[in-house]
C-alpha positions in Angstrom: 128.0 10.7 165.3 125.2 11.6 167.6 124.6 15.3 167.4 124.6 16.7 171.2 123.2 19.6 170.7 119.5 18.7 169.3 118.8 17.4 172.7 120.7 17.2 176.1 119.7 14.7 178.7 116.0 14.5 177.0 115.2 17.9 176.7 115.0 19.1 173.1 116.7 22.6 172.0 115.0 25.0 170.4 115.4 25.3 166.6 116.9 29.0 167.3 118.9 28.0 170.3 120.6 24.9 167.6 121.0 27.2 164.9 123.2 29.5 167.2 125.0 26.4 168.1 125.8 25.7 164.2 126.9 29.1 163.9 129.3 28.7 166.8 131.0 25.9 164.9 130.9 27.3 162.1 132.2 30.7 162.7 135.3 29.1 165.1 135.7 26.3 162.0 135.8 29.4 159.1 138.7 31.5 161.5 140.8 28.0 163.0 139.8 25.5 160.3 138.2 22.3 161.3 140.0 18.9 162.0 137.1 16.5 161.5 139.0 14.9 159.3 142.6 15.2 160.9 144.4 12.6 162.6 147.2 14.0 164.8 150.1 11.8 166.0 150.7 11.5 169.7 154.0 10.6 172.1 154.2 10.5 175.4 157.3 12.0 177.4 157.9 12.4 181.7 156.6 15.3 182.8 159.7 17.4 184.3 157.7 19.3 186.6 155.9 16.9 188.8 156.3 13.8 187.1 158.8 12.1 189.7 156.4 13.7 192.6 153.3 12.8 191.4 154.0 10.0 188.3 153.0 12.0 185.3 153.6 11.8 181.9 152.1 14.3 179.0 150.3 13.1 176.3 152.4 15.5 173.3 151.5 16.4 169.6 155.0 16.8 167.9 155.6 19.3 165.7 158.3 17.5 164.2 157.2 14.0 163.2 160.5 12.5 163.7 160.6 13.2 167.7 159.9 10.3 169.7 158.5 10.0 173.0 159.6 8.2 176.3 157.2 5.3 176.8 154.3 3.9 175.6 150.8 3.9 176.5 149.9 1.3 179.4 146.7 0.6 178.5 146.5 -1.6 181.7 147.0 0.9 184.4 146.7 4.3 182.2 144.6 6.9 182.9 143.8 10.1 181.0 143.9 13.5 182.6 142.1 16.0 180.4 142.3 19.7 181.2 143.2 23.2 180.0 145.2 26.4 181.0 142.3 28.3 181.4 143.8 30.2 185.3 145.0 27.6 187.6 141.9 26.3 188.7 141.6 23.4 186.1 145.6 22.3 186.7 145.3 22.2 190.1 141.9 19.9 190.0 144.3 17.7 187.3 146.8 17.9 189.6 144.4 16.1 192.3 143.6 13.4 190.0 146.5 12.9 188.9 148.1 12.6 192.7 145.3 9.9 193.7 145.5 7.7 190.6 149.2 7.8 191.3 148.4 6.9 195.2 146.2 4.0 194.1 148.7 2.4 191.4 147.6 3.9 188.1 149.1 5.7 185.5 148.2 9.4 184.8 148.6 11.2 181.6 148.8 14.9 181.3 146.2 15.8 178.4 146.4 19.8 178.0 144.3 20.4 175.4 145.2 24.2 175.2 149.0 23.4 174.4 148.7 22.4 170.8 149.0 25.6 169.0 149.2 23.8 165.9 145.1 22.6 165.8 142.3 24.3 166.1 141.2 22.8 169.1 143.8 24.9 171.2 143.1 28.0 168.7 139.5 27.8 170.1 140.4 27.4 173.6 142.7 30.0 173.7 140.5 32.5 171.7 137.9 31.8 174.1 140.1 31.9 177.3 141.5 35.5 175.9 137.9 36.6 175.9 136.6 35.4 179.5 140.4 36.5 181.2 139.9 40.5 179.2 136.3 40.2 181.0 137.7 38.9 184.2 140.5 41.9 184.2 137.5 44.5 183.1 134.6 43.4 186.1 137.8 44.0 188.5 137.7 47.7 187.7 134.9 48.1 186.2 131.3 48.1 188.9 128.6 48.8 186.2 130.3 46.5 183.8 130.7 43.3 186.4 127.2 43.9 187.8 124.9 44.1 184.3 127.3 42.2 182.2 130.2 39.8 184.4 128.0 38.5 187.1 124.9 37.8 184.9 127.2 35.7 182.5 128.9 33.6 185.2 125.9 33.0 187.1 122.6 32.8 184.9 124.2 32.9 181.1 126.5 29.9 181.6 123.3 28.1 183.4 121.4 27.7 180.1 121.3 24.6 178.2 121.6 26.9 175.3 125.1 27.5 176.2 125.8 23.9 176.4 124.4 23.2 172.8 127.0 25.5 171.6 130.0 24.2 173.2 128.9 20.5 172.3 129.1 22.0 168.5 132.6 23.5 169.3 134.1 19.9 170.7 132.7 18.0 168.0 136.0 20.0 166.2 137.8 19.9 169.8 137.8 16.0 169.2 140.5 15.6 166.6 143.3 15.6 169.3 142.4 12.5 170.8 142.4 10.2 167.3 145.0 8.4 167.8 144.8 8.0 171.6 143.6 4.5 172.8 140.0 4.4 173.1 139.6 1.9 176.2 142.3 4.5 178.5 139.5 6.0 180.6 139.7 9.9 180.4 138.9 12.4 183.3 138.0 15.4 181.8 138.6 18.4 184.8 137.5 21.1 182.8 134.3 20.1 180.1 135.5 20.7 176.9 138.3 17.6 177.2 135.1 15.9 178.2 132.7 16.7 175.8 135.8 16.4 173.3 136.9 12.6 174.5 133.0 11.5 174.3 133.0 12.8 170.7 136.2 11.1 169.9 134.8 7.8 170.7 136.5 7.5 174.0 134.8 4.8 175.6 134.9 5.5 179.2 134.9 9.4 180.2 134.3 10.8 183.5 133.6 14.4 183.4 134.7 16.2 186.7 132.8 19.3 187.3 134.1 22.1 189.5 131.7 23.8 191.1 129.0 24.5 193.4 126.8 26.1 191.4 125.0 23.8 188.7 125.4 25.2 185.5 124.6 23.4 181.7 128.1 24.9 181.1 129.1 21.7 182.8 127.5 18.8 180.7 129.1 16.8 179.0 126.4 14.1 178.0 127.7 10.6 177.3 130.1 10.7 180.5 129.6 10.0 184.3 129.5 13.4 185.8 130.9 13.9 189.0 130.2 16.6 191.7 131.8 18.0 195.0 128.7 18.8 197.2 125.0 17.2 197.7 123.9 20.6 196.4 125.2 20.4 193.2 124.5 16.9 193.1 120.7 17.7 193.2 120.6 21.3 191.1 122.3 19.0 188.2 120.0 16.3 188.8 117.3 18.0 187.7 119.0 20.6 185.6 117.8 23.1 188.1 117.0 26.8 186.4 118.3 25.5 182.8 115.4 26.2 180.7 114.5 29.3 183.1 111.2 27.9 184.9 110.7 25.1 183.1 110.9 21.7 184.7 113.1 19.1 183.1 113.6 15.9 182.5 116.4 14.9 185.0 119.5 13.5 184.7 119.5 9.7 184.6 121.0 8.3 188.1 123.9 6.5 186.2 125.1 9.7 184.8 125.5 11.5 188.0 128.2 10.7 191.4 128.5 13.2 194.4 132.0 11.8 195.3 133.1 14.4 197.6 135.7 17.2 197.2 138.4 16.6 194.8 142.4 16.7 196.6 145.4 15.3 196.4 146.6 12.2 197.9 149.6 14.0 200.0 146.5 16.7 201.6 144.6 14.4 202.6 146.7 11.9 204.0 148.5 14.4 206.5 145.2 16.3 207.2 145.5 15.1 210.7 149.7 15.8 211.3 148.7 19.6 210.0 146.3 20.3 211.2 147.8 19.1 215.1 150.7 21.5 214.0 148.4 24.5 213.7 146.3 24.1 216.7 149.9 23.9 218.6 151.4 26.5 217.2 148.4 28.7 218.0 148.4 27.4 221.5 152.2 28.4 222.1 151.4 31.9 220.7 154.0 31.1 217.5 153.3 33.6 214.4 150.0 32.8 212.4 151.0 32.2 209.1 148.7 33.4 206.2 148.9 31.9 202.2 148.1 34.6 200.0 147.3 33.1 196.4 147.3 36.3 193.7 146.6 34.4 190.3 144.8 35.9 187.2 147.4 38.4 186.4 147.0 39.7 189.8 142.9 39.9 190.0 141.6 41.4 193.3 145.5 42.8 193.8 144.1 45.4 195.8 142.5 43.2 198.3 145.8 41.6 198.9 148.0 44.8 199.1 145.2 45.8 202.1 145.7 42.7 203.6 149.4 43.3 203.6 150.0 46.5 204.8 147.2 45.9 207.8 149.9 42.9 208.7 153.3 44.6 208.3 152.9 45.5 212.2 152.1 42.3 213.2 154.9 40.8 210.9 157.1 43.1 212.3 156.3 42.0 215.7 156.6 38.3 215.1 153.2 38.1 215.5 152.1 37.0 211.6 154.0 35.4 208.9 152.9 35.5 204.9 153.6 33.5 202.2 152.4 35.2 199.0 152.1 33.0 195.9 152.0 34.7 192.5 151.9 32.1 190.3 154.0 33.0 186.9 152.9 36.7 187.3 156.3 38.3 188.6 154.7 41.0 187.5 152.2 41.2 190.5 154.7 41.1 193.5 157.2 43.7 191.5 153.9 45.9 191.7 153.1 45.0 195.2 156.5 45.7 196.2 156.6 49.4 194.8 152.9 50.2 196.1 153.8 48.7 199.8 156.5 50.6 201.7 158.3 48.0 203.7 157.4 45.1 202.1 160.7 44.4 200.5 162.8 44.8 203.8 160.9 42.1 205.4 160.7 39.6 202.4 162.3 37.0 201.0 162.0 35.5 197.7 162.0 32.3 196.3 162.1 33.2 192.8 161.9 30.5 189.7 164.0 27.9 191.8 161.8 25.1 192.5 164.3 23.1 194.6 164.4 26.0 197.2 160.8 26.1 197.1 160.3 22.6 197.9 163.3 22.9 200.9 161.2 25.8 202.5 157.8 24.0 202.4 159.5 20.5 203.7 161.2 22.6 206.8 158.0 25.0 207.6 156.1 21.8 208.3 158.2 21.5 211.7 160.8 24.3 211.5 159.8 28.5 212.6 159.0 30.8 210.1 159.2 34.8 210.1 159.2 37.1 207.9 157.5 37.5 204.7 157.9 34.6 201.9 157.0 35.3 198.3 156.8 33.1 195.6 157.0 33.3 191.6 157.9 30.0 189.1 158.0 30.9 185.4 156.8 27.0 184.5 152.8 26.6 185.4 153.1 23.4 187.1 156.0 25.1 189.5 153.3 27.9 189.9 150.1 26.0 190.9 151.7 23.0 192.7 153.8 26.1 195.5 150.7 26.9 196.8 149.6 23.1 197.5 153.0 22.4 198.7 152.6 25.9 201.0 148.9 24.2 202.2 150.4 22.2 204.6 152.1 24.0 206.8 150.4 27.2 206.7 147.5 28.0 209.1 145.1 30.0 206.9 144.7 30.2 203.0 143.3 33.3 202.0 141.7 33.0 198.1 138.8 33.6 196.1 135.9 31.1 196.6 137.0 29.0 193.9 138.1 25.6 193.3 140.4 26.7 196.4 137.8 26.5 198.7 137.6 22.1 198.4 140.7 21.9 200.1 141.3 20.7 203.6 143.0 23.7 205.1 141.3 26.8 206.9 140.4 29.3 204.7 139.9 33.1 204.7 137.2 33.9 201.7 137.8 37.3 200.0 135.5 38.5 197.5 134.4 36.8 194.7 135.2 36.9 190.9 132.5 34.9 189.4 128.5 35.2 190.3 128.7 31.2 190.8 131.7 31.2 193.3 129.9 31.9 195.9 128.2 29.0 196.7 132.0 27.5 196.9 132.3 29.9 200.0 128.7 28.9 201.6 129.7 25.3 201.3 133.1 26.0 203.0 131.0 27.9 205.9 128.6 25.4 206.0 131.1 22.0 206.6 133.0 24.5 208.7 136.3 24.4 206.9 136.7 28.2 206.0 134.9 31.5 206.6 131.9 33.2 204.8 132.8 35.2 201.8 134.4 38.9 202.8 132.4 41.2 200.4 134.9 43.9 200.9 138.4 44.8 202.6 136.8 46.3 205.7 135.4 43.0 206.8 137.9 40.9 205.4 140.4 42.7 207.5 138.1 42.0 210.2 138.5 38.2 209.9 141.8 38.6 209.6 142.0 39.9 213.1 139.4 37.2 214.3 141.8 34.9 213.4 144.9 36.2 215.0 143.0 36.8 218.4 140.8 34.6 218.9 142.1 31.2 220.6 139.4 29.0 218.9 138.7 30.4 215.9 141.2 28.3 214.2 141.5 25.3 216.0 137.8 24.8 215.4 137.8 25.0 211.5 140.6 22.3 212.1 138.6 20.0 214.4 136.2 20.3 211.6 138.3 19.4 208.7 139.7 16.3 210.5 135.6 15.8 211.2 135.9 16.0 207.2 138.0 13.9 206.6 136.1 10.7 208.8 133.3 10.8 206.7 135.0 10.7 202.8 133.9 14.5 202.5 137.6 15.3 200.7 137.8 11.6 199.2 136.5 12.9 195.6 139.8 12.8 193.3 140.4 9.1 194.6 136.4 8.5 194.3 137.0 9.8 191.0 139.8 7.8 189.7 138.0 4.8 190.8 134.7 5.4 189.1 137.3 5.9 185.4 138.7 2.6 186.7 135.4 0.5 187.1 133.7 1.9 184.3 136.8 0.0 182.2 136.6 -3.0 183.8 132.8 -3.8 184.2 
């Protein structure tokens, strides 16, 4: 087995940089174990959460050896998903994959490598995932500690190709998962480690889907076709810009690197047109704007929102604005945001943990009214992250974090970041005109807030943009994506 973390794309690691990396492995291998030499089962079952909408089936490691699954591999048509839970960022990019290769006649398998409690590849995803969400939780409250320690992490730590010679020495025990998969099923890996994990498996054809804007060695996953969003990021990984500090590189080699555009599911893009018609005529007949809150990690950046609601309860009130606030599986959050905002629960209405009520309101908001405010809270994940795409369509703006969010084809509202390298998700946005610059704090995010209400082209602009978008393959990447898995098999 090639060892990935002496040298990455032709630029050797430091003898102190690989010895950390050994000790990575082998301080996650002496606490989890290590399944080098493991060869878990696999079966594959229907996905009962959006495997009739968009055709997926999960790729399971029983427990109990006698359980059997629903079907078998097609190793014609198949196609690998690999993610993690790690937020809903990496799901919902899955979830975009999976929709296209569905929409162009393939097969997708769910691969969630963090939902195998019983291997040491999910014991070291979760372990790690518990550490970056308890610093995620602690930058929100804490100034000092996001400005000397969070923001320097996400932004200049993860950039180092130090940091990628460590996780390659954690998915060389990642890899077990995928023994007895089919080697010749292509693999999209929408978070690394499933990519750096299938290449070390001996999975022959891996495309490694990176997220975001800002290029970071975090992302590598050498021995797989690397995909990115933007012609930025295309050219910062090219040459592995800022990895090694000042010094220059050797880049990339051209076949290991595809800008394909941004990565969306087949049903987004395909009506971008139809909805985005529907909100320019509904702001032209003076109907209530409708705003998409999303409030995921355990209600991060809560107290952005709760401003945001409480500076629109008047204009709710007067039939003016409309919200629909997503929480994901934190009922937590809107329970809290109930008791801090007087009013709110008068005014709302909640579609709690039924998913066919859900799907009823989002089908009749796309040409019935709306008033009120909507809230929305599924116990299941995949119930959690798809509401807000099924919400996309028919709402006008989509207020979130500049994260992987800020790809999609609807008109956004930035608020403030999370993550140092998020930002360049929201200068890209302002840049292709699709959504707004990022709002460093509640003062001016209430002022675009207001700037969208009032202002008669404000809106319709950012959607004469995204259907300007859309003509030129700018949110073609998931289907881009699927096709480069595809080829890469049958060359």
């Amino acid at each position: 087995m090639t060892d990935r973390s002496r040298s990455i794309f032709g630029n050797k690691v430091g003898e102190r940089d690989y010895r950390k990396a050994a000790a990575s492995k082998a301080k996650f291998a002496g606490k989890f174990g290590d399944d080098a030499g493991v060869s878990y089962p696999t079966i594959i079952k229907k996905n009962p959460y959006i495997g009739q909408a968009l055709g997926v089936s999960d790729i399971l490691l029983p427990e109990d050896p006698a359980e059997k699954g629903d079907e078998e591999f097609d190793l014609e048509k198949g196609l690998i998903v690999g993610n993690i839970r790690m937020g809903f960022g990496h799901y919902r990019i899955s979830m975009a994959m999976a929709s296209c290769a569905n929409a162009l006649g393939y097969k997708p398998y769910w691969f969630d490598l963090n939902s195998f409690p019983q291997t040491a590849c999910t014991k070291i995803i979760s372990a790690q995932n518990d550490l970056y969400s308890k610093g995620s939780r602690i930058s929100q409250k804490s100034r000092a500690f996001n400005k000397v320690v969070w923001e320097p992490m996400n932004y200049e730590g993860f950039r180092k190709l130090s940091y990628n010679a460590s996780d390659q020495k954690n998915a060389e025990i990642m890899a077990a998962v995928y023994n007895q998969v089919p080697k010749e099923i292509p693999v999209i890996g929408t978070h690394v480690w499933p990519a750096q994990a299938a290449v070390h498996a001996g999975m022959k054809y891996v495309v490694n889907a990176i997220p975001d804007n800002w290029p970071m060695a975090l992302h590598l996953a050498e021995g797989s076709v690397h995909t990115v969003q933007t012609h930025q990021a295309y050219q910062g990984y090219r040459i592995l810009n800022g990895m090694q500090g000042n010094k220059v590189l050797k880049p990339m080699p051209a076949e290991s690197l595809v800008y394909t555009g941004h990565y969306v599911d087949d049903e987004l893009v395909r009506n971008i047109e139809a909805d985005c018609a529907a909100r320019i005529e509904r702001k032209k007949k003076g109907k209530p704007m409708r705003f998409l809150l999303t409030i995921g990690g355990a209600g991060a950046q809560k107290e952005i929102f709760a401003a945001i609601i409480k500076d629109l309860l008047p204009a709710i009130h007067d039939g003016k604005a409309v919200l629909y606030i997503n929480v994901g599986d934190y009922q937590n959050v809107w329970t809290e945001l109930v008791s801090e905002i007087k009013g709110l629960a008068e005014i709302s209405t909640g579609h709690f943990d039924d998913w066919p009520d859900t799907v009823k309101f989002c089908e009749d908001a796309l040409e019935g009214d709306v008033n009120g405010v909507h809230a929305f809270w599924h116990q299941n994940i995949f119930e959690a992250v798809y509401a807000t795409n099924l919400l996309m369509r028919s709402t006008d703006v989509l207020v979130t974090k500049p994260s992987e969010l800020s790809f999609y084809p609807v008109p956004k509202l930035f608020i403030h970041r999370i993550g140092g390298h998020e930002k360049w998700g929201a200068i890209h946005s302002a840049e292709i005109g699709d959504g707004t610059l990022e709002c460093e704090d509640i003062p001016h995010t209430l002022q675009m807030v207001r700037l969208f209400m009032e202002d008669d082209e404000f809106l319709a602009d950012m959607c004469r943009n995204i259907i300007t978008n859309k003509s030129i393959g700018i949110y073609d990447g998931a289907y881009k994506c699927v096709e480069i898995a595809i080829n890469m098999k049958n060359s």
